[in-house]
C-alpha positions in Angstrom: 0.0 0.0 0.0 3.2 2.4 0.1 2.2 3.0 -3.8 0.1 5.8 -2.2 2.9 8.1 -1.1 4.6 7.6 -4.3 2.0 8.4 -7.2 -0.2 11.0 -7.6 -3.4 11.0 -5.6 -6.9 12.6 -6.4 -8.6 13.2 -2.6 -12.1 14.7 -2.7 -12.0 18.3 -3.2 -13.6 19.4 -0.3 -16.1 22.0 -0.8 -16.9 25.2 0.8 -20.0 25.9 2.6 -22.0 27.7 5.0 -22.8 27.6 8.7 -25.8 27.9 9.9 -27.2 29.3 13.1 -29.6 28.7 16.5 -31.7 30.6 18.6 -29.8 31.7 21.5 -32.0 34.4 23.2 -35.6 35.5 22.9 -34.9 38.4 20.6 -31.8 37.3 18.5 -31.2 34.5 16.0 -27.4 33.6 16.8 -24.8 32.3 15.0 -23.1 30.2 17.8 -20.1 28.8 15.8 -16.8 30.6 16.3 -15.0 31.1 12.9 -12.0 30.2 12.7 -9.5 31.2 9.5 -7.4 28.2 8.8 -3.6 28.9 9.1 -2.8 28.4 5.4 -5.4 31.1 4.5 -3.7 34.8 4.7 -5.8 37.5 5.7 -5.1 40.4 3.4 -7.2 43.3 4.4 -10.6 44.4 6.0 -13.1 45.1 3.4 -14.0 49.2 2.7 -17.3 50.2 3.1 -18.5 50.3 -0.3 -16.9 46.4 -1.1 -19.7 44.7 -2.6 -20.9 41.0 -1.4 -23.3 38.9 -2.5 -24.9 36.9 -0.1 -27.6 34.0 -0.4 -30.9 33.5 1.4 -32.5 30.5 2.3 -36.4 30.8 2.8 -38.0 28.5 4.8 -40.3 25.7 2.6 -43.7 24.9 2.9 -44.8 20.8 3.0 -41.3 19.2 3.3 -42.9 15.9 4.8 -45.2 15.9 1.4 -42.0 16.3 -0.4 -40.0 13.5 1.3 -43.5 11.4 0.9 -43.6 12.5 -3.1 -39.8 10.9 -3.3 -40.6 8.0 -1.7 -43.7 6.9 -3.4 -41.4 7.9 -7.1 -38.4 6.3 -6.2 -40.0 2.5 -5.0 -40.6 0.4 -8.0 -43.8 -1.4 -5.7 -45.6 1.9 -5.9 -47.9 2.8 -8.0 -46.5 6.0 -8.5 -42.9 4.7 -9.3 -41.5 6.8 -12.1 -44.1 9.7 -11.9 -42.0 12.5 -11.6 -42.8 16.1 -10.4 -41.8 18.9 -13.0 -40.2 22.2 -11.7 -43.5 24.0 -11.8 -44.7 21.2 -9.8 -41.9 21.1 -7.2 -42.3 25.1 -7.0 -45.8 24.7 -6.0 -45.2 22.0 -3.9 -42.5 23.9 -2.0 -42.5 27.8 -2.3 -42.3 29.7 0.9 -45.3 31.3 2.3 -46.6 34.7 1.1 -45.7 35.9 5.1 -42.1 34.4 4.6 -41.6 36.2 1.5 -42.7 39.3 2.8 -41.0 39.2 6.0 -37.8 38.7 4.0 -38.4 40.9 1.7 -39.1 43.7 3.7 -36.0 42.7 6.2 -34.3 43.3 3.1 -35.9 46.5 1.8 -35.9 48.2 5.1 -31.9 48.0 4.6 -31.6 49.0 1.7 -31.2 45.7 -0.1 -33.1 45.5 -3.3 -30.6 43.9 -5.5 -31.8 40.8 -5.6 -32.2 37.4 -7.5 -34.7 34.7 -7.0 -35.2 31.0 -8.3 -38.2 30.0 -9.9 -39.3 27.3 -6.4 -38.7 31.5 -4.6 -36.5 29.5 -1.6 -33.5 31.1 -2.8 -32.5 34.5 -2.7 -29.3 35.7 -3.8 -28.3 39.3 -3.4 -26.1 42.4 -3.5 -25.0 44.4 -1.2 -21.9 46.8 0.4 -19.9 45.1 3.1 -21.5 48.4 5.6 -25.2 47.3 4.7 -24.2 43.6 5.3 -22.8 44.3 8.5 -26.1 46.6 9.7 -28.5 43.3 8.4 -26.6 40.7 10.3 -25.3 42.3 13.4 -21.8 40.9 14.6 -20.0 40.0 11.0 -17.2 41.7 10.1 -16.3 40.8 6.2 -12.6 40.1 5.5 -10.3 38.9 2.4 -8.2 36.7 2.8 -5.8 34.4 0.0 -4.4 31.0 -0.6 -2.6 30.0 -3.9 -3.3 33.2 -5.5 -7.4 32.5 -5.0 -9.3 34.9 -2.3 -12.1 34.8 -0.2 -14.5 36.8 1.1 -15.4 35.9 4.6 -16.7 37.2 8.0 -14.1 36.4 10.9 -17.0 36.9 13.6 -20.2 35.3 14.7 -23.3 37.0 14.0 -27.0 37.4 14.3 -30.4 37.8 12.9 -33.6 39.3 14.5 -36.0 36.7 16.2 -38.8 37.6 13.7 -37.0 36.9 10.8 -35.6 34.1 12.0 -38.2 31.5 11.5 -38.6 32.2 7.9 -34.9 31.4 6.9 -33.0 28.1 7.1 -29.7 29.8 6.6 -27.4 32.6 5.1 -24.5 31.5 2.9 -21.4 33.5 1.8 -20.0 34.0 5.7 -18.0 32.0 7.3 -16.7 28.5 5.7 -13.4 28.0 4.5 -12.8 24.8 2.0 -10.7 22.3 4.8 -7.5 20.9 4.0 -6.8 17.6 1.9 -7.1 14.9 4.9 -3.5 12.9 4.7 -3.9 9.4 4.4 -2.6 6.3 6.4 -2.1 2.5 5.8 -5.0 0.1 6.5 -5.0 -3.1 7.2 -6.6 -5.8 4.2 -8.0 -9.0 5.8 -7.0 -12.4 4.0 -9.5 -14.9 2.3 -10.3 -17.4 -0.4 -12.4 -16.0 -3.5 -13.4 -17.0 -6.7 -10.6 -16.9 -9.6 -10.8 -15.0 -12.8 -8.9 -14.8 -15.7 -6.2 -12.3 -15.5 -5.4 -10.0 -17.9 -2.2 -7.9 -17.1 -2.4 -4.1 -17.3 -0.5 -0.8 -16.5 -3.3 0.6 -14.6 -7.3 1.3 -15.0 -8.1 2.4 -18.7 -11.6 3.0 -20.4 -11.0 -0.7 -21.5 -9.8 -2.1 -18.3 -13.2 -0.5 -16.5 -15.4 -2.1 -19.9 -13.6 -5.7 -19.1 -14.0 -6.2 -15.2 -17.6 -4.6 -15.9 -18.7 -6.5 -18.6 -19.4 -3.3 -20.8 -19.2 -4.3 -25.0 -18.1 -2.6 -27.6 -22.5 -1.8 -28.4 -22.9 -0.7 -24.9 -23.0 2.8 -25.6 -25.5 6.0 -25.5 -28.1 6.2 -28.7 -31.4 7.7 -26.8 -32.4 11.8 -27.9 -33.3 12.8 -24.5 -30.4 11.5 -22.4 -27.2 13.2 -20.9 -25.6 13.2 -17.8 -23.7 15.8 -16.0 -20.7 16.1 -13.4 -20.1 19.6 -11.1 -16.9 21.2 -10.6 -15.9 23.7 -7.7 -13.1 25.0 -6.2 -11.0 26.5 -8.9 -11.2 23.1 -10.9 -11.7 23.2 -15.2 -11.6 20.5 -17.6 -9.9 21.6 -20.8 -11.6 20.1 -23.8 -8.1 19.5 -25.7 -7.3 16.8 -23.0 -10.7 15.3 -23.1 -9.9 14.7 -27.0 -6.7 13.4 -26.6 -8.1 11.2 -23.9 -10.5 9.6 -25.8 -7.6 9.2 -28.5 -5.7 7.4 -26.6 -8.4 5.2 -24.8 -11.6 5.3 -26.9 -11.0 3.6 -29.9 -12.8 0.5 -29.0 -16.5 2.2 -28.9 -18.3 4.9 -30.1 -17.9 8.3 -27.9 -17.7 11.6 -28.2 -15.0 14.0 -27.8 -16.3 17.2 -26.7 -18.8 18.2 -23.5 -22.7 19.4 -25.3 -22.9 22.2 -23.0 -20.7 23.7 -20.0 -23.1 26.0 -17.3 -21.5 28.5 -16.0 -17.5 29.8 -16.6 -14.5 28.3 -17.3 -11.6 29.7 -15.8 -8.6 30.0 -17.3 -5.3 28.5 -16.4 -4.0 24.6 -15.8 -6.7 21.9 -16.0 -7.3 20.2 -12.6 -6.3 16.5 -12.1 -10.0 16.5 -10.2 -12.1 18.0 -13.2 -10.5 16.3 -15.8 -10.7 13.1 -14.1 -14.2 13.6 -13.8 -15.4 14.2 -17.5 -12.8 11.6 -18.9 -14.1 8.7 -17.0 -18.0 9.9 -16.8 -17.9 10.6 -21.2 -15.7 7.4 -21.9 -18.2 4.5 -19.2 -21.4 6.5 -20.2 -19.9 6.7 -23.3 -21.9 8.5 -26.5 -24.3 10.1 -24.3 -24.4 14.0 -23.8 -22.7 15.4 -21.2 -23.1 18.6 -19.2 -20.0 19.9 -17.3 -21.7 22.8 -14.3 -18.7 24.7 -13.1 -18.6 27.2 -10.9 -15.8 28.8 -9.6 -18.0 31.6 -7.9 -18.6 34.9 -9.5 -17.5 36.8 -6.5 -15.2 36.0 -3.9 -17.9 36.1 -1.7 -19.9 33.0 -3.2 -19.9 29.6 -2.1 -19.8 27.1 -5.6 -21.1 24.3 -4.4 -24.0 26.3 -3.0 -24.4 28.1 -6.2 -25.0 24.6 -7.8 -27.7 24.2 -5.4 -29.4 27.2 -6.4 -28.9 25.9 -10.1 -30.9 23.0 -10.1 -33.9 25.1 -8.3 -33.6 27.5 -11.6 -33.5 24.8 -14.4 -36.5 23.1 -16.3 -34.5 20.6 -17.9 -31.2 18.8 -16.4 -29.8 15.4 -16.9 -30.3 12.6 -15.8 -27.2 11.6 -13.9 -25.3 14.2 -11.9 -21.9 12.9 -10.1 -20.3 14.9 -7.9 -16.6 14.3 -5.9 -17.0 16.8 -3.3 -17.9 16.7 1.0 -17.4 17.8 4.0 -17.0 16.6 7.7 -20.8 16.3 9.3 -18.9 17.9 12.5 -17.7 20.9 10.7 -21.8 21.6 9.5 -25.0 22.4 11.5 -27.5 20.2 11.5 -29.9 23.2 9.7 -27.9 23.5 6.9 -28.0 19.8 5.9 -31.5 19.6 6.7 -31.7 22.2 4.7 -29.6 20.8 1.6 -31.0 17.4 1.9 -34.3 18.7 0.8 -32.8 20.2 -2.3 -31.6 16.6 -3.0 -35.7 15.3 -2.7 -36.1 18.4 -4.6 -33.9 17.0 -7.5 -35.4 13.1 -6.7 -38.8 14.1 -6.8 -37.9 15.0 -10.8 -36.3 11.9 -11.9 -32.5 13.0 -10.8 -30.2 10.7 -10.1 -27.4 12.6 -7.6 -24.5 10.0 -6.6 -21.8 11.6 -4.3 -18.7 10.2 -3.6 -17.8 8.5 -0.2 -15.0 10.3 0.6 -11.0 9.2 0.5 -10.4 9.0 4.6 -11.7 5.6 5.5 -14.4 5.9 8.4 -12.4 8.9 9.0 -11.3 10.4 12.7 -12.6 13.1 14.9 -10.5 13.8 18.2 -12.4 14.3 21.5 -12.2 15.3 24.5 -10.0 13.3 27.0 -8.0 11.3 24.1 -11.6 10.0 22.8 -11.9 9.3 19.5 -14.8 8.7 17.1 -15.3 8.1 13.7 -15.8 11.0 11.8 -18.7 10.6 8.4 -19.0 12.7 5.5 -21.8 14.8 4.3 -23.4 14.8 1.3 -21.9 11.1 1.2 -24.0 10.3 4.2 -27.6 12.2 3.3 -30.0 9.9 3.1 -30.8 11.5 -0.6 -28.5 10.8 -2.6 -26.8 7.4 -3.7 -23.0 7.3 -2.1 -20.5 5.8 -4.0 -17.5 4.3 -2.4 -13.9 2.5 -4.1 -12.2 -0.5 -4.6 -9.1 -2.1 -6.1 -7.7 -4.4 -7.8 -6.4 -7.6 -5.6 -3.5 -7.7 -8.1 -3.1 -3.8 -9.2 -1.3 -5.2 -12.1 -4.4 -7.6 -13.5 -7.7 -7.5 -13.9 -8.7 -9.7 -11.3 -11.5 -9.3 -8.6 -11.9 -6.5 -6.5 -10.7 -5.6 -3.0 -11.8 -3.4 -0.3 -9.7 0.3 -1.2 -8.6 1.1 2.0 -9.4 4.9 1.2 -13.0 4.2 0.4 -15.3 6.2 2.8 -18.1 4.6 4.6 -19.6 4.3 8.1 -22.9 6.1 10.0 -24.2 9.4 10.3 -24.0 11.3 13.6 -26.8 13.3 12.0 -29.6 11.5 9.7 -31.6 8.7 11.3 -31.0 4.7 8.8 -33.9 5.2 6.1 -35.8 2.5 6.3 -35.1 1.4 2.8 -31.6 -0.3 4.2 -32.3 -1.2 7.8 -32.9 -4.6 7.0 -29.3 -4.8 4.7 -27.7 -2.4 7.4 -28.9 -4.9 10.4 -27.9 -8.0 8.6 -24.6 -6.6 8.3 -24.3 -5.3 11.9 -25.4 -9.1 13.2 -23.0 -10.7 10.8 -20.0 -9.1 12.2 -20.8 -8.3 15.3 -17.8 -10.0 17.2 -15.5 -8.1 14.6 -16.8 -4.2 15.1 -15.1 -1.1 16.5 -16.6 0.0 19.4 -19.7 1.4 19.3 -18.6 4.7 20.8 -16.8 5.0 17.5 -20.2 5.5 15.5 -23.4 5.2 15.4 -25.6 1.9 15.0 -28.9 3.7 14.2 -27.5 6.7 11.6 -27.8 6.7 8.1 -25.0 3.8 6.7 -23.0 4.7 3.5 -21.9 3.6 0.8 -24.3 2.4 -1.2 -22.3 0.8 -3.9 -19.0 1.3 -5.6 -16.6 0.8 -8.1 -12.7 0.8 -8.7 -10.9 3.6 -7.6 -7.2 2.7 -7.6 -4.6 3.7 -10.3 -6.5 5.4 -13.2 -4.8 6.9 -16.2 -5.9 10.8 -16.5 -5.3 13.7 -19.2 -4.6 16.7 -17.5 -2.7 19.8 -19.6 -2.0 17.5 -22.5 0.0 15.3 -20.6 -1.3 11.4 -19.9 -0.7 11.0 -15.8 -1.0 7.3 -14.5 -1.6 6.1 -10.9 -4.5 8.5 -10.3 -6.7 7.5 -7.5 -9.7 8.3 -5.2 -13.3 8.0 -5.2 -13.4 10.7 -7.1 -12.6 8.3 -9.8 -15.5 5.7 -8.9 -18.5 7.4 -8.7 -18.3 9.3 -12.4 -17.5 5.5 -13.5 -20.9 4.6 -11.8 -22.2 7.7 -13.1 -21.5 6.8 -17.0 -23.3 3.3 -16.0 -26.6 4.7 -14.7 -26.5 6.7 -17.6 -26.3 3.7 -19.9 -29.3 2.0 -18.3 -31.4 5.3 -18.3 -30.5 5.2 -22.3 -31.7 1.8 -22.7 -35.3 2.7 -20.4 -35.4 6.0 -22.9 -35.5 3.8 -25.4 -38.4 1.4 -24.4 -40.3 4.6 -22.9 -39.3 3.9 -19.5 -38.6 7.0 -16.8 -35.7 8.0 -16.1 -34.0 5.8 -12.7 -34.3 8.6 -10.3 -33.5 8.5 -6.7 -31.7 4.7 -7.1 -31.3 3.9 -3.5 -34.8 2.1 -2.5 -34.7 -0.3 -5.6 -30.8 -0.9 -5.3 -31.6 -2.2 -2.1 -34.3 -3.9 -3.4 -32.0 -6.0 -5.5 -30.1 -7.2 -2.2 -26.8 -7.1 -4.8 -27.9 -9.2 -7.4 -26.9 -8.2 -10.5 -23.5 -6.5 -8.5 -19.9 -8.3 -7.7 -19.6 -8.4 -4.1 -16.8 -6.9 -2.2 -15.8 -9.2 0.6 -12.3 -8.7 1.5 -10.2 -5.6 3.1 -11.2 -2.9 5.6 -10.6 0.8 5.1 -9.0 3.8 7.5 -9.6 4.2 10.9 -8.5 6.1 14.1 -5.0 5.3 15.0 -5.1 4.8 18.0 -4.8 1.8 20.7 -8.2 0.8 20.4 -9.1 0.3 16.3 -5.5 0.8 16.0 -6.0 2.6 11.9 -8.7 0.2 11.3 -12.2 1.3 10.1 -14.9 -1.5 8.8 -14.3 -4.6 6.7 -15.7 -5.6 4.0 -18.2 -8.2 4.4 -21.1 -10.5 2.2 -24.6 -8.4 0.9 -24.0 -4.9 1.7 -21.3 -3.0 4.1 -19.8 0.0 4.9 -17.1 0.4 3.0 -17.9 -1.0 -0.4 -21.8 -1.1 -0.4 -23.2 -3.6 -2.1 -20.2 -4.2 -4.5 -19.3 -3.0 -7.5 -21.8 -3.3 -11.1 -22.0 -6.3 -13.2 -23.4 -4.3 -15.8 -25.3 -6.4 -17.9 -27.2 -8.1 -15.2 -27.8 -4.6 -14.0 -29.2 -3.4 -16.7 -31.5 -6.4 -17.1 -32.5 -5.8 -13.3 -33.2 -2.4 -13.7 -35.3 -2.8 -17.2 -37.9 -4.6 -15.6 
């Protein structure tokens, strides 16, 4: 496992986001969390007066329970509603804000001054303009600063804040304050269990190619896009740009043995200038080349101001968009400690938003294991990821190789995220799976004051994430790794199948998760062997959870077989 510190390694980009805040007296709405500016971040000046920000509004919804209903009864193929998605127009009326929240807000606004202002067609988001003196008069206690990294600034507020208790109950949440993106998490060794499996025929390699990923997943040369009305998507933040000549000479190089195209239908929003990122380009190479011949949509959003948060504009995005695609994969997260509990409330109804409509969002697991967190009195807990761990969205965690050199079966990755929320109670569409697996291995678990037995369990499924070749700036990079690489694979998959239910006038799959557990992984190769990261310390000692039969935390149900998927899911 040493080949980590020696080759070039794609982590999750992790994005940056808001916090959120709680009441903490009868009159103000507080923000309780202390901000603190991460060392590597330089503050450069204290904003003048007249410095513009934009800041973004979230107004409370009306008939979230309906909505969570709606998604359920769409998303399970034993409903009779299965497949009957909501339109934009529908989820709008379904969701919009009050007339007494709007006006509240509005005139919260107004009677500052604030009039420049932007709203989506569902009216839950507002994004506005403003000076950093008005900003600091409507939310008593910020104090806006810049600050820089790598040549990229920020706007941010260095203090806690607060909002008045009658407006408070009409917003979830004000973004453009006080999140900084967190560091890359380093990486560690993890332990891989031993055990007998089934041979296959090896075929020796230099590392995962378009061709390798179509031979270990059964894709053929006629396994490609041909529907009208598909396309798929990935979302870039955080400074990251594909440049179309190295998706060319990608497909080049690897895509000569199936149709494909060679260029992205449509990018939303801007491309920056400058290098290609490793992250981006890794993401549209390995989406366009699996869900190969199908159009693709690249949403990238570096922020228009310095005051934005990207993957928050996204958000917005979908909530301002009549037609989308399909499939959206996205290779960003967060600790669920660094968020409040609002804000992913919050965020997780945007994700039934995008269900409710036939979306399919798959987020990757994250590239730290069960991760870490560091308590008080040399406790430690694991330490889950959000969006991985929303209950939403399908999570999409990595595998390798158990020869890196062949195309053999798959092993637990020891990066692969997994484990239980802290925050979001186990859906009941994988309590059963989730139980079974709990039971199984009972006599083999960390300690349960490591996580928790009743939270939302992630991954879902997953795919190989371990030594990928990559274009980036015209130059072809091998050894790239990380789930960031697994869950556009997975991605370009779904896509396929949603292509071949186009055709036979089939909805699109949607929210996957309640039929994928459905299946109880037929139709997927199951990952039994290896455990991921953990806390070092005396007790796991860097060990997370192990792979194990059916479904488990680290690899999901296994990785796709894709023609028995696609059969399973054309029924």
């Amino acid at each position: 496992m040493l080949k980590r510190f020696v080759r070039p390694h794609v982590s999750m980009l992790w994005l940056a986001v808001i916090n959120t805040f709680n009441t903490c007296n009868n009159h103000l709405w507080c923000s309780l969390f202390i901000p603190r500016v991460p060392v590597d971040w330089a503050h450069v000046s204290r904003l003048s007066p007249s410095e513009e920000l934009e800041l973004t509004f979230a107004l409370k919804q009306q008939n979230v329970h309906q909505l969570e209903e709606t998604l359920r009864l769409v998303s399970d193929p034993d409903s009779a509603q299965y497949g009957k998605y909501l339109s934009l127009e529908e989820v709008a009326s379904l969701v919009r804000p009050s007339e007494l929240t709007q006006k509240v807000v509005h005139h919260w606004l107004q009677s500052h001054g604030v009039t420049n202002c932007l709203t989506v067609h569902t009216q839950d988001f507002m994004q506005c303009t403003m000076s950093r003196e008005v900003a600091e008069m409507l939310l008593p206690g910020s104090k806006f600063h810049r600050y820089i990294k790598d040549g990229h600034s920020l706007v941010r507020s260095s203090s806690p804040y607060s909002v008045h208790d009658d407006v408070h109950q009409h917003l979830d949440f004000v973004g453009g304050l006080h999140r900084f993106p967190p560091n890359r998490q380093d990486l560690s060794k993890a332990k891989k269990s031993s055990g007998k499996h089934t041979h296959l025929k090896a075929w020796l390699h230099l590392g995962v190619t378009p061709a390798i990923l179509r031979q270990r997943y059964n894709l053929t040369a006629a396994d490609v896009g041909s529907a009208q009305n598909n396309s798929q998507a990935v979302a870039q933040f955080l400074e990251q740009y594909y440049h179309p000549a190295d998706l060319a000479e990608f497909m080049s190089m690897f895509g000569s043995s199936f149709k494909h195209m060679s260029k992205v239908d449509r990018v939303v929003g801007t491309q920056g200038g400058g290098k290609a990122g490793l992250e981006a380009s890794l993401d549209v190479e390995y989406i366009m080349s699996t869900g190969a011949n199908i159009s693709t949509w690249v949403f990238t959003n570096p922020g228009r101001h310095e005051s934005q948060e990207p993957f928050l504009q996204w958000m917005v995005l979908l909530s301002n968009m009549s037609d989308l695609p399909h499939v959206h994969t996205i290779s960003y997260g967060d600790d669920e400690d660094s968020l409040s509990a609002a804000y992913m409330m919050r965020i997780n109804t945007e994700f039934m938003k995008a269900g409710v409509r036939g979306i399919s969002l798959l987020f990757a697991s994250g590239d730290s294991g069960a991760g870490c967190r560091h308590l008080t009195k040399g406790r430690n807990s694991f330490r889950p990821s959000f969006p991985a761990s929303s209950p939403f969205v399908t999570t999409v965690g990595g595998t390798s190789f158990k020869n890196p050199f062949k195309v053999t079966y798959e092993v637990t990755d020891y990066i692969s995220g997994g484990g239980f929320s802290n925050i979001f109670k186990m859906p009941d569409y994988q309590a059963s799976a989730v139980d079974s697996y709990l039971k199984a291995v009972a006599a083999s678990l960390p300690p349960q004051t490591y996580f928790n037995t009743s939270g939302r369990a992630y991954p879902d499924m997953a795919a190989l994430s371990d030594n990928y070749w990559v274009v980036s700036n015209r130059v072809p990079i091998p050894w790239v790794s990380g789930t960031s690489a697994s869950t556009p694979v997975v991605g370009g998959m779904l896509a396929l199948i949603n292509d071949q239910r186009l055709l036979k006038g089939l909805p699109a799959l949607g929210f996957l998760n309640p039929r994928l557990y459905k299946l109880k992984g037929q139709a997927l190769f199951d990952v039994t062997e290896g455990c991921h990261l953990g806390c070092l310390d005396e007790q796991v000692q860097g060990k997370g959870f192990c792979a194990a039969p059916s479904w488990d935390p680290v690899t999901g149900w296994g990785t796709p077989n894709y023609p028995a998927l696609l059969a399973a899911l054309l029924k």
